[in-house]
C-alpha positions in Angstrom: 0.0 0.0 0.0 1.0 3.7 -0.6 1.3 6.1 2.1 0.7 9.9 1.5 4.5 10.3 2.0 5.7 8.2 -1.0 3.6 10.2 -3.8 5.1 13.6 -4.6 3.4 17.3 -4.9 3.5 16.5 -8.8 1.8 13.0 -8.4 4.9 10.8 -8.8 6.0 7.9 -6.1 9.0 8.3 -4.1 10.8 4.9 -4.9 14.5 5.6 -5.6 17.4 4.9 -3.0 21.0 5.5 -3.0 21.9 1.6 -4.7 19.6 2.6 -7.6 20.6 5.7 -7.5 24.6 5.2 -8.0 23.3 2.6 -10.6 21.3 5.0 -12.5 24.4 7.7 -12.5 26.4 5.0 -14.4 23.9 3.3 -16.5 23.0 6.9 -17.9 27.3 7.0 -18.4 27.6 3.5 -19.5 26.6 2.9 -22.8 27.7 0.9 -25.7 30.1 3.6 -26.2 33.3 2.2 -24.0 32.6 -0.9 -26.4 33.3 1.2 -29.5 34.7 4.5 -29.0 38.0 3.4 -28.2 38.9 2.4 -31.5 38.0 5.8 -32.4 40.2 7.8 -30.3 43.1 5.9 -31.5 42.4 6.5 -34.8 43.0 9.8 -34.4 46.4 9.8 -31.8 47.9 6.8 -33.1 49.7 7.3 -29.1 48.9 4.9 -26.0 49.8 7.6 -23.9 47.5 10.1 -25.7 45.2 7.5 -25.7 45.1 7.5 -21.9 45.2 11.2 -21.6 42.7 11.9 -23.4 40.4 9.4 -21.1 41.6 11.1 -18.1 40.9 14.7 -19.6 37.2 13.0 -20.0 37.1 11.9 -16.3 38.0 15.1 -14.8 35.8 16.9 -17.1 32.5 14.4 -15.7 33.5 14.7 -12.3 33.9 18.4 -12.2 30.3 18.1 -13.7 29.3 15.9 -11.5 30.6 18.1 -8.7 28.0 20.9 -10.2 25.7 19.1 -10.7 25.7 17.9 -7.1 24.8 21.0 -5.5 22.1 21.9 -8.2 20.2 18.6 -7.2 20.8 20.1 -3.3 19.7 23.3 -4.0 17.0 22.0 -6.2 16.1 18.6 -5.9 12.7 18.9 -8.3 11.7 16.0 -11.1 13.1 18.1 -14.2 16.7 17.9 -13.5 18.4 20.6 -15.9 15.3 22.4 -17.2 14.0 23.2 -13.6 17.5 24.4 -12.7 18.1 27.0 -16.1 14.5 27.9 -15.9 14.7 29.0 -12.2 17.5 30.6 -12.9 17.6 32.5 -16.3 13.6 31.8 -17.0 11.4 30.0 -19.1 12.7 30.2 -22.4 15.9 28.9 -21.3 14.6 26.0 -19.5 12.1 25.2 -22.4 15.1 25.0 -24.9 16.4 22.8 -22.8 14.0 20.9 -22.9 13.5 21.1 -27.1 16.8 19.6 -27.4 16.9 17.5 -24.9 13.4 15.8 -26.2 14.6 16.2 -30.2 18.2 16.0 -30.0 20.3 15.2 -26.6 18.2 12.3 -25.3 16.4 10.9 -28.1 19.5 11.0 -30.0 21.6 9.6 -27.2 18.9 6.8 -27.0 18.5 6.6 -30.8 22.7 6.0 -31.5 22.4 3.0 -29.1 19.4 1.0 -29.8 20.7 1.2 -33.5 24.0 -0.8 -32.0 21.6 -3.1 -30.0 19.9 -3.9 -33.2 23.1 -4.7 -35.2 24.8 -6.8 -32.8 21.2 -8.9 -31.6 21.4 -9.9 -35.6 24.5 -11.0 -35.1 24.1 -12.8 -32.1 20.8 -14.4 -34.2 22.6 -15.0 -37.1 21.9 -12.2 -39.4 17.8 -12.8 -39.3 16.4 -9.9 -37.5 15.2 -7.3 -39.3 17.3 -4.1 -37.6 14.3 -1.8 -38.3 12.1 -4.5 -36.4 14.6 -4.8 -33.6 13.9 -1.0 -33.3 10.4 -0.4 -32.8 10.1 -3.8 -30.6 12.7 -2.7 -28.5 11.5 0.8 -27.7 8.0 -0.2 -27.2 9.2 -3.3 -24.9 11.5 -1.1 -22.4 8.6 1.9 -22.5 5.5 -1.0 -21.5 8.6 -1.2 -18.9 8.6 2.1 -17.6 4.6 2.8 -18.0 3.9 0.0 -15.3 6.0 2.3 -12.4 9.2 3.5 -11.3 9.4 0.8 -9.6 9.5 -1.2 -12.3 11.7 0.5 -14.5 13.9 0.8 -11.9 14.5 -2.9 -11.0 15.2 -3.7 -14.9 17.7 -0.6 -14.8 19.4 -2.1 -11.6 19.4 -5.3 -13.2 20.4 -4.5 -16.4 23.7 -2.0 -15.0 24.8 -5.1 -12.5 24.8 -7.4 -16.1 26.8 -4.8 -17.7 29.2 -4.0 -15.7 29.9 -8.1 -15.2 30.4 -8.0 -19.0 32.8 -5.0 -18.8 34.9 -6.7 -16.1 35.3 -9.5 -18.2 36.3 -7.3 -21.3 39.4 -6.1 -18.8 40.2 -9.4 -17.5 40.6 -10.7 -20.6 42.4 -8.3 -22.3 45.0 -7.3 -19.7 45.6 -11.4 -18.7 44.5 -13.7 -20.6 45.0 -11.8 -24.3 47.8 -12.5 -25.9 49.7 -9.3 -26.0 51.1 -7.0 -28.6 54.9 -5.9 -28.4 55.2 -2.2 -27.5 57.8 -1.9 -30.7 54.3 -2.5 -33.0 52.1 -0.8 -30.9 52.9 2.7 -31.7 52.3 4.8 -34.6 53.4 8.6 -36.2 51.3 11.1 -34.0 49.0 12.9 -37.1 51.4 16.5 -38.0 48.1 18.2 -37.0 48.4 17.5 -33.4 46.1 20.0 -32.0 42.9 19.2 -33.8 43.4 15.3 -34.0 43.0 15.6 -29.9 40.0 17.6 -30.1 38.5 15.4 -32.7 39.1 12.5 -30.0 38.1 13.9 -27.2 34.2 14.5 -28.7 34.2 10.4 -28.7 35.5 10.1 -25.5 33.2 12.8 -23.4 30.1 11.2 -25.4 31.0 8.8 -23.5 31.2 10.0 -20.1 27.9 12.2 -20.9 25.2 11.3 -18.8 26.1 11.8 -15.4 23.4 14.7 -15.1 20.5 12.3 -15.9 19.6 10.7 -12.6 19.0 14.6 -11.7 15.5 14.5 -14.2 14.0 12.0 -11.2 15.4 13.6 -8.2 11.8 14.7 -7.2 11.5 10.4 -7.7 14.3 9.6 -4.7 14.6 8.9 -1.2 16.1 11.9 0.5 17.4 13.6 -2.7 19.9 16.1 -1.4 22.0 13.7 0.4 21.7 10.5 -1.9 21.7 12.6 -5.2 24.6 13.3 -4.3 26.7 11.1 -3.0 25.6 9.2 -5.8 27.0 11.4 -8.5 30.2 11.4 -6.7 30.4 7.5 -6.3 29.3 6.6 -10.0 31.7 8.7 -12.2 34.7 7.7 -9.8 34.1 4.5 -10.7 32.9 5.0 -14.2 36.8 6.8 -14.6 38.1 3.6 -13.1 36.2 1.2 -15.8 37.0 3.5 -18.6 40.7 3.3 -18.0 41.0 -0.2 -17.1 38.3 -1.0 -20.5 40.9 1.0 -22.3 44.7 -0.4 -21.1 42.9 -3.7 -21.6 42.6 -2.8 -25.3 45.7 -1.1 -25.8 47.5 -4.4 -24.1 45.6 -7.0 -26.5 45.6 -5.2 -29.8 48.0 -1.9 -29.6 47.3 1.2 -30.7 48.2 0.7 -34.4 45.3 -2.2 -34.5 42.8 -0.7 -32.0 42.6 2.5 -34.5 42.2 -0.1 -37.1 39.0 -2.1 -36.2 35.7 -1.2 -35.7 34.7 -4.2 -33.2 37.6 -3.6 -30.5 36.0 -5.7 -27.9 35.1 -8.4 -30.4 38.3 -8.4 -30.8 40.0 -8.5 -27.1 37.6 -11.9 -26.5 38.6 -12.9 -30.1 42.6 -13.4 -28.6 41.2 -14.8 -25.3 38.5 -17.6 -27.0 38.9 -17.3 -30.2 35.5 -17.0 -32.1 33.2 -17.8 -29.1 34.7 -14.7 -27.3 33.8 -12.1 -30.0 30.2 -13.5 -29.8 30.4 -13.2 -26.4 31.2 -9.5 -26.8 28.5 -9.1 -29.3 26.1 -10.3 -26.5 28.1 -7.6 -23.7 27.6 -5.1 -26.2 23.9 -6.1 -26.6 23.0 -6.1 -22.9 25.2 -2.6 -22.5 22.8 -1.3 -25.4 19.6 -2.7 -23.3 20.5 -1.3 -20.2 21.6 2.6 -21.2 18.1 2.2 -22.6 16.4 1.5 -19.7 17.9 4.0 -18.1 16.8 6.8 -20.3 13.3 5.5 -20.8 12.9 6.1 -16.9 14.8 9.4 -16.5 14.5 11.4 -20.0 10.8 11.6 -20.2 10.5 13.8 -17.3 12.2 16.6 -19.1 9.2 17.1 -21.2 6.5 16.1 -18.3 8.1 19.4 -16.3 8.2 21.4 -19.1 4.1 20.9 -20.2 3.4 21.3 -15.9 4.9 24.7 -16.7 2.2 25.4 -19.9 5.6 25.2 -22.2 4.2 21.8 -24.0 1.8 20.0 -24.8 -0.7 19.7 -21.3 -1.6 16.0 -22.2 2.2 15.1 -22.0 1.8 16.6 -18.4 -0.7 13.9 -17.8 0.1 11.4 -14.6 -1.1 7.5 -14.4 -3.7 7.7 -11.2 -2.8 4.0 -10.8 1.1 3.9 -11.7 2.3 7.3 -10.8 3.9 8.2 -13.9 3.9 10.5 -16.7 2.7 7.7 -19.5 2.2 10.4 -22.7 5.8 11.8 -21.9 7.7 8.4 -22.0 5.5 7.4 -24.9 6.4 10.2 -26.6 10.3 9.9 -25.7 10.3 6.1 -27.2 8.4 7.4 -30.5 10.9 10.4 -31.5 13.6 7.9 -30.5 12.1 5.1 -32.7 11.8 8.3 -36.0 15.4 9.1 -35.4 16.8 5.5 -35.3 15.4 4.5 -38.3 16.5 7.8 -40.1 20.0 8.6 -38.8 23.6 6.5 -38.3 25.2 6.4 -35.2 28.9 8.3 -36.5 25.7 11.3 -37.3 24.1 11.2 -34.3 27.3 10.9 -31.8 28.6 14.2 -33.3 25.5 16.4 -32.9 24.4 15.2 -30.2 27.5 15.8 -28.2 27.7 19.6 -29.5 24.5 19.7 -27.8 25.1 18.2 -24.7 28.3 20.6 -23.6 26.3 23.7 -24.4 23.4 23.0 -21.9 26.2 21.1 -19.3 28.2 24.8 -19.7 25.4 26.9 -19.1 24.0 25.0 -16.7 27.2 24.8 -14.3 26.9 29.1 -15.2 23.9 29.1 -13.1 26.2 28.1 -10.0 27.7 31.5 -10.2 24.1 33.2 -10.4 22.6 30.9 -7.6 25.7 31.6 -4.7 25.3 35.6 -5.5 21.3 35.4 -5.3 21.1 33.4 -2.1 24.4 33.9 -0.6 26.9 32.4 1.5 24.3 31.6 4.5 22.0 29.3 2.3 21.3 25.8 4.0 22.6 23.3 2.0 23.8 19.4 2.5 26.3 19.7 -0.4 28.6 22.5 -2.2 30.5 22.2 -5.3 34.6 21.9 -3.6 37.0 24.9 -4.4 34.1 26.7 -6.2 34.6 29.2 -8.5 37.8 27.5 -9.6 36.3 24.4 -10.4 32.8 25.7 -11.7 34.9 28.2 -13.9 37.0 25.4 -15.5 34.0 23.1 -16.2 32.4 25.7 -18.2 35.5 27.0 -19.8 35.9 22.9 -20.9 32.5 22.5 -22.0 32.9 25.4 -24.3 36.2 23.8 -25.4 34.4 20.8 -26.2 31.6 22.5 -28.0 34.2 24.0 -30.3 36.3 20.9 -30.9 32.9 19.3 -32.1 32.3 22.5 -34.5 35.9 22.1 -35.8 36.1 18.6 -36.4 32.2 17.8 -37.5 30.8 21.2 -38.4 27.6 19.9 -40.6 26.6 17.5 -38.3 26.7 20.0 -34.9 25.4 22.7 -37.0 22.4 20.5 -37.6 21.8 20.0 -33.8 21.8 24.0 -33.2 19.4 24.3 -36.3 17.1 22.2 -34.4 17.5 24.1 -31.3 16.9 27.5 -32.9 13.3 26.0 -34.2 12.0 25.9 -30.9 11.9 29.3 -30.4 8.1 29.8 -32.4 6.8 26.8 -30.3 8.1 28.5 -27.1 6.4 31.5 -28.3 3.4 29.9 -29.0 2.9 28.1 -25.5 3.8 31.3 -23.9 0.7 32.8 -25.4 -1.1 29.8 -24.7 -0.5 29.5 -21.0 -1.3 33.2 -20.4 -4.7 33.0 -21.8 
């Protein structure tokens, strides 16, 4: 039975603990990108110790975010995550382009990149007869049935789901850095590229689309058990040891193949359990990569549709997508919606496309989101209450945003179609936005 105290001012139950919640930090961090990705940042430094660099620069970069992003979810710990924070403090139009992107671009195309590798590698798993269209739509519809039924529910497959993957990643690093047979440094190595500068920033858009995600078990905060405290911690807990996987995923890689044949292939942890088992390990990675994909997925059917069930409680969306389950507590149109976009841009997009504009995205919003820090500690001052504050601040805020920018402009320079193509999407939210305003006034 339900008590009073368990359903929120917005309608939603209050179901999520600190386990689930450390869970939900990495699942929305773990994707199938640590499966792929690494090739590509060694396609472009041709250097281990590049290579390495350029995984740590990621790691600081999400736990400096996750370090702002902590005090936000203390200051306010509201269902909405990002959108309630820039709308409270720059105002509506910010938070509501927020949430256009997030529902059009960030998310959905987040959710859309991996459920087109979960497709691919279920057919090979099944021998080449699924349709990868058909994998699409059944998955989508599958994990948002999931996520209509509760939070509870969706949060039990999500906890599930992250335990199975990170088994599967542990056995990508065991077998790579002990049971692989290894490469000899003398072959490992290759030119750096003469144009140095650029060649890192093109890498490092692969690497922080993989750390991205941190922020999303912020959208349920309003969802969790003493949110100030456990959002927190839980931030802090799952990127440290999302850094430590990463690393680990990626000496195991550069130890089995080298750096030379890890820029090379497309299917690098097919190709660590290839050396460890021969054929039965890259099916086996197939299969890791699949319940990776599956996972991620659950995890942003249950937090990303809250974005857009904030933004229509505000009048700035459609007021059906606002509309809460008086049974199961949670906002059916919006995750509905969520899996439908997702399914539109899956079966018209690739995943090289959607990776690039969808981290040009990402930074923007992560930048001027740590901004409102600065805005926040000079409106309320030094006396606020709060169980959590962002170490060293300004330093550290100032250098997150000063990253994110950097990051935004590495993915212009090295991709500039494809990012332009996600700020072209942004910029046609503003007559919608327009629009609503109207609406809501009358």
């Amino acid at each position: 039975m339900t008590k009073p105290s368990d359903i929120t001012a917005e309608g939603l139950r209050v179901a999520i603990g600190f386990p689930s919640a450390v869970m939900l930090v990495m699942g929305g961090i773990v994707g199938v990108g640590i499966f792929v990705n690494p090739a590509g940042v060694a396609r472009q430094l041709h250097s281990p110790g590049l290579v390495l660099a350029a995984w740590v620069a990621g790691g600081i970069i999400a736990l400096l975010g996750a370090f702002v992003y902590a005090e936000l979810a203390a200051r306010m710990p509201a269902t909405g995550g990002e959108y309630v924070y820039l709308r409270n403090t720059y105002g509506p139009l910010a938070g509501f382009l927020f949430g256009w992107a997030t529902l059009l671009v960030v998310q959905a195309g987040g959710l859309a990149a991996v459920v087109i590798v979960f497709a691919r590698n279920l057919a090979v798993l099944a021998g080449g007869q699924l349709s990868e269209g058909a994998v699409v739509i059944g998955t989508l519809a599958a994990l948002a049935m999931i996520n209509c039924v509760g939070v509870s529910s969706g949060n039990r497959v999500q906890t599930a789901l992250g335990a199975v993957r990170m088994v599967a990643i542990v056995a990508i690093v065991v077998g790579g850095l002990f049971f692989a047979t290894h490469v000899h440094p003398a072959v490992a190595a290759a030119p750096l590229p003469s144009d140095s500068v650029k060649s890192f920033a093109a890498a490092m858009v692969p690497v922080v689309f993989c750390y991205g995600g941190w922020q999303t078990a912020s959208y349920v905060a309003g969802e969790m058990k003493n949110p100030a405290t456990n959002l927190a911690r839980a931030l802090l807990v799952g990127v440290l040891a999302v850094i430590t996987l990463y690393l680990l995923v990626n000496l195991a890689c550069l130890r089995a193949l080298g750096v030379a044949a890890l820029g090379a292939t497309a299917t690098p942890a097919s190709d660590v359990l290839e050396r460890v088992a021969g054929p039965v390990g890259a099916r086996l990675a197939a299969g890791a990569i699949a319940l990776s994909a599956i996972a991620f997925l659950s995890q942003g059917m249950l937090t990303g549709p809250r974005v857009s069930f904030a933004m229509a409680r505000d009048g700035l969306f459609f007021r059906s997508v606002a509309a809460v389950s008086d049974t199961r507590h949670v906002p059916i149109v919006a995750i509905l919606l969520q899996a439908g976009w997702t399914g539109v841009l899956a079966l018209t997009g690739t995943y090289e496309q959607i990776l690039s504009y969808v981290t040009a995205m990402n930074f923007l919003f992560f930048g001027v989101c740590a901004s409102c820090l600065f805005v926040l500690r000079h409106r309320d001052g030094p006396k606020a209450t709060l169980l959590y504050r962002v170490p060293w601040h300004p330093w550290t805020t100032g250098f997150f945003v000063l990253a994110c920018a950097a990051v935004v402009a590495a993915s212009f320079w090295s991709y500039p179609i494809n990012s332009a193509v996600g700020y072209a999407i942004l910029l046609l939210g503003l007559p919608p936005y327009f629009y609503w305003r109207h609406q809501s006034k009358k």
